[in-house]
C-alpha angles and dihedrals in degrees: 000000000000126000119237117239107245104231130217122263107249114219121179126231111241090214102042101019088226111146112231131177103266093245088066103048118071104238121229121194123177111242117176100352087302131104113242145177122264108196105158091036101231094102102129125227123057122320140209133190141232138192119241083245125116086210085054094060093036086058086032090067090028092063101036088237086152096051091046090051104032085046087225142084111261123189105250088213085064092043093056093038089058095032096055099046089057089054091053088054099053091044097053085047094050 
């Protein structure tokens, strides 16, 4: 009998709408009434996910997407504080 191929959690970009494998995209939750990081993925609450892209995070506050998501108004000068030293991060690990 043959063994099914596991296939990769999909998980969607808020800013560009592709569709990635979830290993590939940076995950947000909202703690607090703050965005944070959620590197290990085990942050509760609802989560949202972002390509490494700097487009991706410029669309991303042009369109609200956080606030959409997050249901709240949150201040675009915070969200690119947090989202681009992530980005630092991931590019320092890569």
């Amino acid at each position: 009998m043959r063994r099914q191929q596991q296939s990769k959690p999909m998980r969607r970009c808020i800013a560009c709408y592709t569709s990635y494998p979830q290993n590939e995209l940076q995950r947000f939750t909202l703690v607090d009434g703050e965005i944070v990081p959620d590197t290990d993925g085990k942050n509760d609450g609802r989560g949202f996910y972002l390509c490494k892209k700097r487009e991706c995070l410029d669309v991303a506050i042009k369109k609200k997407a956080f606030n959409r998501i997050c249901k709240k108004n949150v201040d675009p000068d915070t969200i690119r504080q947090v989202v681009e030293k992530v980005l630092d991060n991931t590019k320092e690990a890569q």
